[in-house]
C-alpha positions in Angstrom: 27.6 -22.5 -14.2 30.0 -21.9 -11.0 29.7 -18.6 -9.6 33.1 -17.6 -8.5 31.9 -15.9 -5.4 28.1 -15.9 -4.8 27.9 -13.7 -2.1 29.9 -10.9 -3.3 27.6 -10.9 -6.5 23.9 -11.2 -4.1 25.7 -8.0 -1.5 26.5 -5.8 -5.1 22.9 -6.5 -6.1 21.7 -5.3 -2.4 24.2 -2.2 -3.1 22.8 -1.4 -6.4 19.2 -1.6 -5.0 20.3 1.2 -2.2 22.1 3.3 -4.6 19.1 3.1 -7.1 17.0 4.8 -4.4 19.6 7.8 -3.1 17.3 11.0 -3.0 20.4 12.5 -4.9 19.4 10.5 -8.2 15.7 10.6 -8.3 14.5 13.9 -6.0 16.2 16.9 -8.3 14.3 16.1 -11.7 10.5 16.0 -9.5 11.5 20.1 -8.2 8.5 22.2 -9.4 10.0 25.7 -9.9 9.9 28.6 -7.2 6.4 29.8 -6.2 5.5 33.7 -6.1 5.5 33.4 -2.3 7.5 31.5 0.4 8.6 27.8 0.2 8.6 25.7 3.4 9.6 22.5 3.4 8.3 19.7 5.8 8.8 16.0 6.2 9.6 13.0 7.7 11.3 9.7 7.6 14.5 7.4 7.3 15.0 9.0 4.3 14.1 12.9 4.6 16.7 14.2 6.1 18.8 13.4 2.7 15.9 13.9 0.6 16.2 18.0 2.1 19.7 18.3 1.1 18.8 17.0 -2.4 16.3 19.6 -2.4 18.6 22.4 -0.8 21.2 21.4 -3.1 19.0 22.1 -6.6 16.6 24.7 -5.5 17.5 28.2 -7.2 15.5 30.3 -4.9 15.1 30.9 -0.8 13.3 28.5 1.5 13.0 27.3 5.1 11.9 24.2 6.5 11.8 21.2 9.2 11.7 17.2 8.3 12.4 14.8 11.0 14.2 11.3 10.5 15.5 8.2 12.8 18.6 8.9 14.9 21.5 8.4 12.7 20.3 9.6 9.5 20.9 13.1 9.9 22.3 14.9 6.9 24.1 18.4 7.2 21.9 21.0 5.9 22.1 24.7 5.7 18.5 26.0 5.4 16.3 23.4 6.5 16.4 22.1 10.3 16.9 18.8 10.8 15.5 17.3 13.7 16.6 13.5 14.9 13.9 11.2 16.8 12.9 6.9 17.1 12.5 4.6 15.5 10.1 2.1 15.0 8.5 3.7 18.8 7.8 7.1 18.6 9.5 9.5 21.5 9.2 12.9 22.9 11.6 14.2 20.6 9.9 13.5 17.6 6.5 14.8 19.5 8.1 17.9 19.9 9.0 18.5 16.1 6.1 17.3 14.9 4.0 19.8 16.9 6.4 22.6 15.5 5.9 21.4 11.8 2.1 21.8 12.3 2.8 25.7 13.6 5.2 26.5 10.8 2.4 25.8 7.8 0.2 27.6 9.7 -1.2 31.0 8.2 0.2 30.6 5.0 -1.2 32.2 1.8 -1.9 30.8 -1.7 1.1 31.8 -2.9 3.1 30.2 -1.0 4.6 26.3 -2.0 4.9 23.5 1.0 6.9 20.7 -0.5 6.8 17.5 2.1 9.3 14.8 2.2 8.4 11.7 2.8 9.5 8.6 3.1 9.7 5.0 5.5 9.9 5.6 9.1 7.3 9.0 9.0 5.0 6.8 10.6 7.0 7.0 14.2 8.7 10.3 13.5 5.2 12.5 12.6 3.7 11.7 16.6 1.2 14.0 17.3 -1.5 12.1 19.9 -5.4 12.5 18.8 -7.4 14.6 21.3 -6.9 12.8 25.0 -4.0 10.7 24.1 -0.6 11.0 25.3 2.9 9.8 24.0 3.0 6.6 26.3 -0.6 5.5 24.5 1.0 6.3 21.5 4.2 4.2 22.3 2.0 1.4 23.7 0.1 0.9 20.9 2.4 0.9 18.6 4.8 -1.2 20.5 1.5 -3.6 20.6 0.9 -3.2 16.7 4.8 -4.3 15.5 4.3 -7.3 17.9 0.9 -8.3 16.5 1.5 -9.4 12.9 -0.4 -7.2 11.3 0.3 -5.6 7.6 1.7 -2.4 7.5 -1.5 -1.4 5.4 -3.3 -2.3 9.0 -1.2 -1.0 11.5 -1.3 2.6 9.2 -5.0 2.7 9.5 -4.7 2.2 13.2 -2.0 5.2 13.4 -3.8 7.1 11.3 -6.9 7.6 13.3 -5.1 7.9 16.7 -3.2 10.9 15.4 -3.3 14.7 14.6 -1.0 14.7 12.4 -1.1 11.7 10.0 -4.3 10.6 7.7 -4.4 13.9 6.0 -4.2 16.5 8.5 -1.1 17.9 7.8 -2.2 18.7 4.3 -5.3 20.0 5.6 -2.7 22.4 8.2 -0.7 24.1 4.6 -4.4 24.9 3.4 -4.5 27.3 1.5 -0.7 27.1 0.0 0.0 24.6 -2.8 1.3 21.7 -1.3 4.0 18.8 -3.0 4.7 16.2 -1.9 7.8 13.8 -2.8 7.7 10.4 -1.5 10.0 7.5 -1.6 7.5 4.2 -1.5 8.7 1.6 1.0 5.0 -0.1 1.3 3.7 -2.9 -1.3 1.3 -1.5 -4.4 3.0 2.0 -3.2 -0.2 3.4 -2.1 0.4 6.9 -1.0 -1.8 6.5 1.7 0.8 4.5 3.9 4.0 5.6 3.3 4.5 7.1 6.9 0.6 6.8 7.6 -0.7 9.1 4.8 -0.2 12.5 6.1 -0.5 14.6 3.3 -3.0 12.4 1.5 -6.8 11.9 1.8 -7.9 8.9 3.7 -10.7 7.0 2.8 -10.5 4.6 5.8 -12.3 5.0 9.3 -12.4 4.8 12.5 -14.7 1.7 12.2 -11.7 0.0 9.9 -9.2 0.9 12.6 -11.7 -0.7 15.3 -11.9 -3.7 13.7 -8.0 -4.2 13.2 -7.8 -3.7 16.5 -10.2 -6.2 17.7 -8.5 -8.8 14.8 -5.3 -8.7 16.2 -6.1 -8.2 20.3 -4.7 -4.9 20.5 -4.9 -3.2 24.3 -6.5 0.1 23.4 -6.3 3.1 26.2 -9.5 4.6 27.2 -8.6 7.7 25.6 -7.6 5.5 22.1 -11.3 3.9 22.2 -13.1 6.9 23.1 -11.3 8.3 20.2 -12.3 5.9 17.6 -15.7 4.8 18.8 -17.0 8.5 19.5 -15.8 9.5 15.6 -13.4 12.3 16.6 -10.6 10.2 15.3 -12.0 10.5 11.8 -9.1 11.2 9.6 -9.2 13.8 6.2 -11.2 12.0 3.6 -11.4 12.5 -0.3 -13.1 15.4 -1.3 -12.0 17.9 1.5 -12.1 21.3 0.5 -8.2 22.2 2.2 -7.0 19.3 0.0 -7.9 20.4 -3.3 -4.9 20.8 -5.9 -2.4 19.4 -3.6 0.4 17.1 -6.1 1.6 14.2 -5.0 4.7 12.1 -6.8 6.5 9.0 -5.9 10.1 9.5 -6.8 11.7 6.1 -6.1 10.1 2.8 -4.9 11.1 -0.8 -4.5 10.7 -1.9 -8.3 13.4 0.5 -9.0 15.5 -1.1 -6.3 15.0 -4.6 -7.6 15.4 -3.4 -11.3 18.9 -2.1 -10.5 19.9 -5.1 -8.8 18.5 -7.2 -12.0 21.0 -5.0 -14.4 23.9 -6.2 -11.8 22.9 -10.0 -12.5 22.6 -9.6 -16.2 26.5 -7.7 -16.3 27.5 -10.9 -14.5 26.0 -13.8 -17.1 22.7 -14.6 -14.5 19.4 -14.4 -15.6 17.2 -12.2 -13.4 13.7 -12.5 -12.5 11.5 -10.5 -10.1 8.9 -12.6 -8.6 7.0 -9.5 -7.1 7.8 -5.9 -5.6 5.1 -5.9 -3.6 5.2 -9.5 -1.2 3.3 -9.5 2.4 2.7 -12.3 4.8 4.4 -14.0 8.1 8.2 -13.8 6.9 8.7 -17.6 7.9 6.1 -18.4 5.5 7.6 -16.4 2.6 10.6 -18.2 3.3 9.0 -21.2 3.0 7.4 -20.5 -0.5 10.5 -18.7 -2.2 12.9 -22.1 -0.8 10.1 -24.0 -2.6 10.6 -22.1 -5.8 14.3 -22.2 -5.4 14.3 -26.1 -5.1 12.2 -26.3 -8.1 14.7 -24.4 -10.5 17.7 -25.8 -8.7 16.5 -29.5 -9.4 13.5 -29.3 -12.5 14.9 -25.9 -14.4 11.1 -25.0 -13.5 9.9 -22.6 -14.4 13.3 -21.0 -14.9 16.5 -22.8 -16.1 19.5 -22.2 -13.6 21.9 -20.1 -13.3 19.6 -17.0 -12.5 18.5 -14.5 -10.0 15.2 -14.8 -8.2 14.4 -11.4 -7.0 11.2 -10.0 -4.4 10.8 -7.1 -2.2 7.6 -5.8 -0.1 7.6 -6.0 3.4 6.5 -9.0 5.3 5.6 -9.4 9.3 7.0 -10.9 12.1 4.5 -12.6 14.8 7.0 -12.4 18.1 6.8 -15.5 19.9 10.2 -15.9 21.0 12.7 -12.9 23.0 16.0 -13.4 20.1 17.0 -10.5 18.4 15.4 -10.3 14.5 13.8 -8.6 12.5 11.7 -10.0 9.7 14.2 -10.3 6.6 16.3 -12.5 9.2 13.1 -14.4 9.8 12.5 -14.8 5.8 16.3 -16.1 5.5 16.4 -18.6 8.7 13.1 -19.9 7.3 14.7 -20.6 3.7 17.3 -21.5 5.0 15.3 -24.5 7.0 13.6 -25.5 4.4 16.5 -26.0 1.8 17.9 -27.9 4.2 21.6 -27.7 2.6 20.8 -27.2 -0.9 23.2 -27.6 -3.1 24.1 -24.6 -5.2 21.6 -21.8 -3.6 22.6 -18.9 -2.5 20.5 -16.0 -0.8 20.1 -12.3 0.7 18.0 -10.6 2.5 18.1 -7.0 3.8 16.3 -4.1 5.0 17.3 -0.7 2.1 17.6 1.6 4.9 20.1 -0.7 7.0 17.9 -1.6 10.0 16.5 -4.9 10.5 13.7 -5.0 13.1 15.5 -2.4 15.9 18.9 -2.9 15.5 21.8 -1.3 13.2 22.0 -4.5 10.8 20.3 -4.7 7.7 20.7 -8.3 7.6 22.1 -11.5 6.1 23.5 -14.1 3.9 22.8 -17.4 3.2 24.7 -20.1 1.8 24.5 -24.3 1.1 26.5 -25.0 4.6 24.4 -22.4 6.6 22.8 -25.1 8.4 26.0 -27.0 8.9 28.1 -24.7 10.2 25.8 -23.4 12.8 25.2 -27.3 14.1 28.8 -27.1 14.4 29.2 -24.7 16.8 26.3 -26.1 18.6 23.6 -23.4 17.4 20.1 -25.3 16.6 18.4 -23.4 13.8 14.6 -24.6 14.4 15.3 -23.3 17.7 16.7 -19.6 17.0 13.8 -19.5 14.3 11.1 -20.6 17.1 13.0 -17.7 19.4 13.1 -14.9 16.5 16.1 -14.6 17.1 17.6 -14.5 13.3 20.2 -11.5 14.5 21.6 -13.8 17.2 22.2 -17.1 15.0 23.6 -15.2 11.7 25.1 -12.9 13.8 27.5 -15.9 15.3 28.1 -17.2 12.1 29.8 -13.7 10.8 26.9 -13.7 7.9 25.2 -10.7 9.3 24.8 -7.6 6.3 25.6 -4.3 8.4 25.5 -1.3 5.8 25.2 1.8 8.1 22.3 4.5 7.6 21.7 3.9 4.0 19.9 7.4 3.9 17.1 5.6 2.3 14.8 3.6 2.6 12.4 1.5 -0.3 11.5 -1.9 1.6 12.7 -5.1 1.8 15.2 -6.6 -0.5 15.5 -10.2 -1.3 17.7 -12.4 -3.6 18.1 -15.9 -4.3 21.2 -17.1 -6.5 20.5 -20.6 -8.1 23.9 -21.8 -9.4 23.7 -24.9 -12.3 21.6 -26.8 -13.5 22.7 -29.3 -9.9 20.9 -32.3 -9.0 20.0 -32.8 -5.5 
């Protein structure tokens, strides 16, 4: 089987996936109802500030509230303030509102409801240094931590014990009102705990944990940051506290919803679909790697699927900088298939970030066809080198393959998809 046009089909499956996970859809039927008291709304991420007017839009009583998401995601709301601050380094901006978020659940009775919103991206917009820090520590580390190749689960712990606002606390500052949370998952296994660094969740991990990450991946602490974790007063709020007793917590979309949506989009166009996991981590060049392997496999053997079909993954894989291009890691993952299919025939792939941004910049990311390679050796563009440089932005970029969506207003991971046109011989 031919498909007319392969990467119109692989961008409506990236679409579907985004749509899937609009806080429209899958926020209103999570809404508890109205407490006896006041209801105060917090949260933060890529995807809160939509996630609020979902809420505002389907809550019968009053409320007031505060979330914080990336610049450019702001969504026009009539009760509860939206605040705009960075992303993926933290700034003074999204310092400031964090610090007012801690004052507005303070003092609040048992009657009243909190109801956070979290999602992607709270990990930079909730900044609220541990004791002796200051923003630039904060902003170094975490500059220091994206570089590093660490897992997301790793760089969280870090976060969460350099904070005072992350790892619990937060829930620990609504004591004694009931609190709810809402998130939208954008981390593999959708573990609570990091989605935005766990701030209204308990945190087993410790200081010790975050100690060792650091020494693992050569991490230039601050005095202030060591002191912090090796004297034990960057313990976070651990299962069992007494202030986090009867708090809810619900995860309202996360990215095996995404991928399922884009499977039903397949199937409506005669392709077999098949998630190979929601939940992938590792160096993005090496996933590349192993999903071209797979891809060659069905494209040439039928094994262990028969062509035409869908090969779907999402998760969130790392980038280990060692180049000064312009990426971001689903970039990386394409280049790196790309490379390794080496032209071919009848394979097809996307890659994309759900909430539109790619490393730091406002594209979400890229196609990839059988003449990738060709055509950028044509206009003189060596594709070993740009992967060597990360610079995956740069070399689709000049190829006009790039993915740009806008703010998405969401955010549930990385989105891959491989289209394997046949059966083809090599």
């Amino acid at each position: 089987m031919i498909v007319p046009d392969p990467q119109r089909l692989l961008r409506a499956m990236f679409d579907a996936a985004i749509a899937a996970a609009q806080p429209a859809i899958c926020l209103p039927p999570c809404l508890p109802p109205p407490p006896k008291g006041r209801t105060i709304v917090i949260g933060a991420g890529k995807a809160s500030a939509a996630m609020a007017r979902a809420l505002e839009d389907h809550w019968p009583g009053s409320l007031q509230g505060l979330v914080i998401t990336r610049y450019g995601y702001e969504v026009p709301c009539r009760r509860i303030e939206i605040v705009q601050a960075a992303h993926p380094v933290p700034d003074a901006a999204g310092q400031r509102a964090s610090e007012r978020m801690l004052a507005l659940v303070r003092d609040l009775s048992a009657d009243d409801l909190v109801i956070a919103l979290i999602s992607g991206g709270g990990s930079s917009l909730l900044v609220a240094p541990g004791p002796g820090l200051t923003l630039a520590d904060k902003q170094a580390v975490n500059t220091a931590l994206l570089r590093s190749g660490a897992t997301i689960s790793e760089m969280n712990c870090v976060r969460r014990h350099l904070s005072a606002i992350k790892g619990g606390r937060l829930a620990a500052a609504c004591h004694p009102a009931r609190l709810l949370t809402l998130l939208i998952s954008d981390v593999p296994g959708d573990a609570p705990l990091d989605i935005a660094s766990g701030p209204t969740v308990a945190d087993p991990s410790t200081s010790a944990d975050a100690l060792a990450i650091v020494a693992r991946y050569a991490i230039a602490l601050p005095a202030a940051g060591r002191a912090l974790l090796e004297g034990g007063a960057g313990e976070s709020v651990k299962p069992g506290d007494p202030r986090l007793v009867g708090i809810a917590t619900r995860i309202i979309t996360a990215p095996q919803m995404a991928l399922e949506a884009a499977a039903q989009v397949a199937r409506d166009a005669g392709i077999r679909p098949f998630i190979l996991s929601d939940s992938l981590e590792g160096e993005a060049r090496d996933i590349g790697k192993a999903h071209a392997g797979i891809a060659r496999q069905v494209a040439v053997r039928g094994q262990p699927f028969a062509p035409p079909c869908v090969l779907l993954s999402g998760g969130e894989t790392t980038v280990t900088l060692r180049g000064n291009g312009r990426g971001g890691r689903n970039v990386e993952f394409l280049l790196a298939l790309g490379l390794a299919l080496d032209g071919q025939r009848g394979v097809h792939a996307i890659a994309g970030d759900t909430d539109g941004v790619d490393g730091v910049e406002e594209i979400a990311g890229a196609c990839l066809g059988p003449d990738t390679l060709a055509r950028a050796w044509a206009l003189g563009i060596n594709p070993r080198a740009s992967l060597d440089n990360n610079d995956g932005h740069g070399f689709f970029q000049a190829l006009g393959d790039s993915v740009v969506t806008g703010p998405t207003l969401t955010n549930v991971n990385d989105f891959r998809a491989i289209l394997i046109e046949g059966p083809l011989r090599p």
